[in-house]
C-alpha positions as CSV (number, residue, x, y, z in Angstrom):
1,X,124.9,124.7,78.3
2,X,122.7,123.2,75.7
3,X,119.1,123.6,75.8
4,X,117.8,119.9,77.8
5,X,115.3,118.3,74.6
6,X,112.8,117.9,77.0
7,X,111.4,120.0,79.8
8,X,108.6,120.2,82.3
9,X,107.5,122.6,84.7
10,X,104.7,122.0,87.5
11,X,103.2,119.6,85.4
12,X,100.4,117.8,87.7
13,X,97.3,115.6,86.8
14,X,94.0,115.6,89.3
15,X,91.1,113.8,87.4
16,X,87.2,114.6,87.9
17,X,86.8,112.6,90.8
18,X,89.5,114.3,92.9
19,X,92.2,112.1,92.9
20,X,95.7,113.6,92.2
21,X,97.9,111.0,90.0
22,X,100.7,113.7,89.7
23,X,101.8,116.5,92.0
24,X,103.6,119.7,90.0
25,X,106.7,118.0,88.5
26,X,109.7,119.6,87.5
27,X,112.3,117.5,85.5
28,X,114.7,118.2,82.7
29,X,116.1,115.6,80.2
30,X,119.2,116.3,78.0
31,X,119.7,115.5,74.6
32,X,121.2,111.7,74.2
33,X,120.9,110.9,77.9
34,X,119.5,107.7,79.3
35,X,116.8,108.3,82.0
36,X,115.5,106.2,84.4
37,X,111.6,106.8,86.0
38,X,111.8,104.4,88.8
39,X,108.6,103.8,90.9
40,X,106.0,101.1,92.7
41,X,102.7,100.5,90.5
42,X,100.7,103.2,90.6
43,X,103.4,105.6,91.2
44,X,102.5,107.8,88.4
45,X,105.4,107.0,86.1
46,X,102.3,106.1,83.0
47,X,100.2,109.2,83.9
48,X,104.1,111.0,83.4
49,X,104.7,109.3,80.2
50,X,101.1,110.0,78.8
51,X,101.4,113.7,79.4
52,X,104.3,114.5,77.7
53,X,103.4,111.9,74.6
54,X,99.9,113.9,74.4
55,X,97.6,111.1,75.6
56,X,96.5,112.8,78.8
57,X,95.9,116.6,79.1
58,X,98.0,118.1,82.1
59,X,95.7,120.0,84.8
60,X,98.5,122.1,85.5
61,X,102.3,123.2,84.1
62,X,104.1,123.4,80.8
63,X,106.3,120.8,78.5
64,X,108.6,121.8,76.1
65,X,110.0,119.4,73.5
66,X,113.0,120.2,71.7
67,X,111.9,123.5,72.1
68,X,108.4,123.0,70.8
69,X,105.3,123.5,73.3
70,X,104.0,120.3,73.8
71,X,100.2,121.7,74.3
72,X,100.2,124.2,71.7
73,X,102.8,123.1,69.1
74,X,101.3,119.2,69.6
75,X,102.1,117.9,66.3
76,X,105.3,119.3,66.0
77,X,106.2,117.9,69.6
78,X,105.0,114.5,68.8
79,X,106.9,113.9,66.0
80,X,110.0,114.3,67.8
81,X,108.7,110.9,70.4
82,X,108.2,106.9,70.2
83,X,106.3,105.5,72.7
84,X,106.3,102.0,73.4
85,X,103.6,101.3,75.9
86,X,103.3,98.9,78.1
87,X,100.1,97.3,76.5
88,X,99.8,96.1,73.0
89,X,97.9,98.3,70.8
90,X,98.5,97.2,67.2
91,X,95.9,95.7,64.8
92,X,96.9,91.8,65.2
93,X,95.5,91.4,61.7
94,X,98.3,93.3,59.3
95,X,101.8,92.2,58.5
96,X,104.6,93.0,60.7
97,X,106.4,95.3,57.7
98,X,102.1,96.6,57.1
99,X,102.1,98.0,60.5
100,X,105.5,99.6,61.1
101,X,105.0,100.8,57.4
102,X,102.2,102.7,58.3
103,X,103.4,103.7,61.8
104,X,106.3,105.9,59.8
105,X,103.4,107.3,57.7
106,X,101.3,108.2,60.3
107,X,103.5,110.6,62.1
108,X,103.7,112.4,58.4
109,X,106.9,111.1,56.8
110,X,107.3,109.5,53.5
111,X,107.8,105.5,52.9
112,X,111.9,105.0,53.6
113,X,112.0,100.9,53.3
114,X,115.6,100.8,54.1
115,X,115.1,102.4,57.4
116,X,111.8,100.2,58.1
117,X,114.1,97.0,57.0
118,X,116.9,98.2,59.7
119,X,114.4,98.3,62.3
120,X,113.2,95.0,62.0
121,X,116.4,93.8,61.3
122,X,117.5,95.3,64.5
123,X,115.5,93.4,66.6
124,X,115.2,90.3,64.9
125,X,112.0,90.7,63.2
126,X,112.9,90.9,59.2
127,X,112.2,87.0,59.1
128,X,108.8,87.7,60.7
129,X,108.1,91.1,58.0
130,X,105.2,89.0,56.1
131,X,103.8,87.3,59.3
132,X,100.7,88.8,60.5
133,X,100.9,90.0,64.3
134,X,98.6,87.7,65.9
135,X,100.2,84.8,65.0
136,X,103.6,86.3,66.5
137,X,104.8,84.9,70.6
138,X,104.0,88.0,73.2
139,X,107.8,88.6,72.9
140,X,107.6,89.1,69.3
141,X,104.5,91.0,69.4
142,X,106.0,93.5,72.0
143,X,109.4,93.8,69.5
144,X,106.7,94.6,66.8
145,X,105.8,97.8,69.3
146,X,108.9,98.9,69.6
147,X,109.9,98.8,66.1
148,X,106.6,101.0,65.7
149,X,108.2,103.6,67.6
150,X,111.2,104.0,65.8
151,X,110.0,103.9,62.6
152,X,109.6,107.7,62.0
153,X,113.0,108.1,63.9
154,X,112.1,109.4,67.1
155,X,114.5,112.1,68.9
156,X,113.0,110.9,72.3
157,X,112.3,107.3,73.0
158,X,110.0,106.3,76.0
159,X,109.9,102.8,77.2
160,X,107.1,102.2,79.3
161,X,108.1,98.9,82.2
162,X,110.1,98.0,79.2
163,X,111.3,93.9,80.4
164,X,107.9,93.6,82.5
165,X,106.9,90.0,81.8
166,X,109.8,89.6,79.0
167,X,111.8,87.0,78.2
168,X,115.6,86.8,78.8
169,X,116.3,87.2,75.1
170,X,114.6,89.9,74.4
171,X,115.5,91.4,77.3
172,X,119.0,91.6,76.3
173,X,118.8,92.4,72.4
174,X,116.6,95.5,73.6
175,X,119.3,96.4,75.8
176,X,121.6,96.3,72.7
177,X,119.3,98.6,70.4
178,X,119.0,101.1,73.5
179,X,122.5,101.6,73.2
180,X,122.9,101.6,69.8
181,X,120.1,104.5,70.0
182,X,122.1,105.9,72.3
183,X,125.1,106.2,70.3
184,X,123.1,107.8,67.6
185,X,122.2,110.5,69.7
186,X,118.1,109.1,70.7
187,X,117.2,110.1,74.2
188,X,115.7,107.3,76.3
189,X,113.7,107.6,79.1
190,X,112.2,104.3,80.4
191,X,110.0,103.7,83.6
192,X,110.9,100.7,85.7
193,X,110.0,99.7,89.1
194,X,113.2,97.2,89.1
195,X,116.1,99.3,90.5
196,X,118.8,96.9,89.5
197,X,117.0,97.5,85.5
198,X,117.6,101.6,86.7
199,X,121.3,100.7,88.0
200,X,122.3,99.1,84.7
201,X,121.0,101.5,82.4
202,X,120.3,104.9,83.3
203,X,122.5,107.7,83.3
204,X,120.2,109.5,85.4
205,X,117.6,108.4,87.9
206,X,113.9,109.8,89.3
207,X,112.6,108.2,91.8
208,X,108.5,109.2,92.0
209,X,106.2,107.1,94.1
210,X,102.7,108.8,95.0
211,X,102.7,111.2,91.9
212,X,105.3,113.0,93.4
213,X,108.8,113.5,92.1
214,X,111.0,112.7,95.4
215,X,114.2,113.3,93.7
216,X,116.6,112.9,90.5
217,X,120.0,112.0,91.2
218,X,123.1,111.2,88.8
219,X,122.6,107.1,89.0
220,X,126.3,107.0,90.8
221,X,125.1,109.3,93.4
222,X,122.0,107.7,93.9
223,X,123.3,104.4,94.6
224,X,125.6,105.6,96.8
225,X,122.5,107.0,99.3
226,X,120.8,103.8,98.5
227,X,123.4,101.3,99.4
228,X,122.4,99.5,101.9
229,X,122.4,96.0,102.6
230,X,121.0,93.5,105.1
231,X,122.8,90.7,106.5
232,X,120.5,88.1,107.9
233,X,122.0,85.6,110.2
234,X,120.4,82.6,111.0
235,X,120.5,81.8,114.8
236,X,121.2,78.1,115.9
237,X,119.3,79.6,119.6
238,X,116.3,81.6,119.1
239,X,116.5,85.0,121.4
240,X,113.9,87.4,123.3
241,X,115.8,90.5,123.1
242,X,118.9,91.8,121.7
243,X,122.5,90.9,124.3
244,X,124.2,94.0,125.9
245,X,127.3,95.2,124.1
246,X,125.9,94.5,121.0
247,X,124.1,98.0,120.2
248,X,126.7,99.9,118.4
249,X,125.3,97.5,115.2
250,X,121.7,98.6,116.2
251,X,120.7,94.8,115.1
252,X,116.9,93.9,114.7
253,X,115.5,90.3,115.6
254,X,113.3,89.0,112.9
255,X,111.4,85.4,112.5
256,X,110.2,85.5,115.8
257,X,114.0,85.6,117.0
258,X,115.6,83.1,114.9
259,X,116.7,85.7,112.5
260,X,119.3,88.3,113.8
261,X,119.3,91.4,110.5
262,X,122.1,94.0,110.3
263,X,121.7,96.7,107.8
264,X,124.6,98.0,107.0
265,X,126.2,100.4,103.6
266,X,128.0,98.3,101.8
267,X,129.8,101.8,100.0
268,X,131.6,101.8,103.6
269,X,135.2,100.7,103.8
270,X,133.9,99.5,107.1
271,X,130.9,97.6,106.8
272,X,131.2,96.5,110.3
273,X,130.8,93.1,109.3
274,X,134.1,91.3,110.9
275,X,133.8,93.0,114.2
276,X,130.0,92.0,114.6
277,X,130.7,88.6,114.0
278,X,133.8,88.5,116.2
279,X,131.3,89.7,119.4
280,X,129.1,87.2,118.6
281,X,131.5,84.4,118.7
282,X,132.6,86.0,122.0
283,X,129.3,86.6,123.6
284,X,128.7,82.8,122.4
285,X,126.0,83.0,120.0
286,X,126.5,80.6,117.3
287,X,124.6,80.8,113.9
288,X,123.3,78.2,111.2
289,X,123.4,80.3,107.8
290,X,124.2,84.1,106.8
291,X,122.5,85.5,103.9
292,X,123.5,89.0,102.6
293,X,121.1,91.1,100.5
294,X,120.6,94.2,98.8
295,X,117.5,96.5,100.1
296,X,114.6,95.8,98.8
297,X,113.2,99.0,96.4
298,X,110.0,98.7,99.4
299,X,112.4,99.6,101.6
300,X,114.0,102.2,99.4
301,X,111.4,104.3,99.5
302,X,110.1,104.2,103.0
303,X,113.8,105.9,103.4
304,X,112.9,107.9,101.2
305,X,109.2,109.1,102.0
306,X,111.2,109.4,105.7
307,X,114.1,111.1,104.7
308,X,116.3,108.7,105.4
309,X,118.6,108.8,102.4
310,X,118.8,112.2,101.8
């Protein structure tokens, strides 16, 4: 088996004032895959990021990339990543085709205009080349970022809450370059805290929340632990407690007893859904509306931190 391009080992981060952002990670990445970091705010997916990219100094553990020790081999480790962070960081007063210039040299490699012109051709920038950054839309400004990152042709890609506060448009056309990436043989590892982003994209999911790694799963397998649904019927009666014979659906009144929730997995050939409703209509109670829903990513990870979808 191939040697994974990146790998850490009890990596954890506990700043001065005693406050642990990461508890001892382990995690290995393969060459070409796409990974998905999923986590709440404040879940330690940055503080993650900023380790391995050299921007925070671990307290504790090793990282290896491409076979390069990220702590004592930095430079050599660093050019193998592009980061694109979540916040802007470029000087809003060059060109478009000034700053990704310069981003190529900065990492040590010699001016290749071609490649520069692909990138921003790639994501619709080459039109924008001789515009300076500050006049650009906050979309085109964060297409300018990632083009920074890929101009010294990156091994490893990191997309930091890539589509946080993005438009539809861009959205999509990064989607298309990720691929594209991917089919060159880039790695991508993005941090998200939209699971349906994670079930689109990812090859491979983590799920961290509290600093701590809870678990990485092939994405399949994952979403076949995380399946659940809720099915939310609207009741035309409001009720006080939940009738006899209906327990083997282990239903929960909500809405102060208007709203009558079943979870159910919807990876079931039995969901349980046409026999529930068939005791309702015999025990008499009639509903308004029925909403079905997938579980929110809150509710993912209280299963989780319980133990729930293991």
């Amino acid at each position: 088996m191939a040697e994974p391009i990146l790998a850490l080992s009890g990596v954890s981060k506990t700043y001065k004032s005693g406050t642990t952002a990461l508890h001892s990670v382990d995690l290995t990445i393969n060459k070409g895959e796409i990974f998905a970091l999923l986590g709440p705010n404040g879940a330690g997916k940055t503080t993650l990021i900023s380790i391995v990219c050299g921007i925070v100094t671990p307290s504790t553990g090793s990282i290896s990339v491409g076979g390069h020790d990220a702590l004592r081999a930095f430079k050599r480790a660093r050019r193998m990543i592009g980061l694109v962070p979540q916040e802007l960081s470029v000087d809003m007063f060059e060109t478009v085709l000034a700053t990704v210039s310069y981003s190529r040299r900065l990492f040590g490699y010699g001016a290749d205009p071609q490649h520069v012109e692909q990138v921003l051709r790639d994501l619709s920038l080459w039109d924008k080349r001789d515009a300076k950054v500050m006049e650009l839309s906050g979309g085109m400004k964060r297409r300018v970022l990632i083009a920074k990152a890929l101009a010294h042709e990156p091994d490893i890609l990191f997309l930091d809450e890539p589509t946080a506060g993005v438009d539809v448009a861009l959205r999509r056309d990064m989607w298309k370059l990720v691929h594209k990436l991917r089919a060159r043989g880039v790695t991508i590892i993005l941090t998200t805290h939209y699971i349906e982003e994670a079930e689109e994209m990812a090859d491979r999911v983590g799920v961290i929340t509290g600093g701590k790694l809870l678990l990485v799963e092939e994405k399949a397998t994952l979403m076949r632990k995380l399946g659940k649904r809720e099915m939310d019927l609207t009741l035309v009666e409001p009720m006080t407690q939940i009738p006899a014979g209906l327990e083997r659906w282990h239903l929960a009144l909500e809405n102060e007893g208007k709203t009558l929730r079943y979870v159910f997995d919807a990876t079931e050939e039995h969901t349980g859904i046409p026999s529930l409703l068939r005791a309702l209509a015999e025990q008499g109670i009639a509903f308004k509306d029925l909403e079905t829903s997938k579980s929110s990513l809150e509710d993912i990870f209280v299963d989780l931190v319980g133990g729930r979808a293991a």
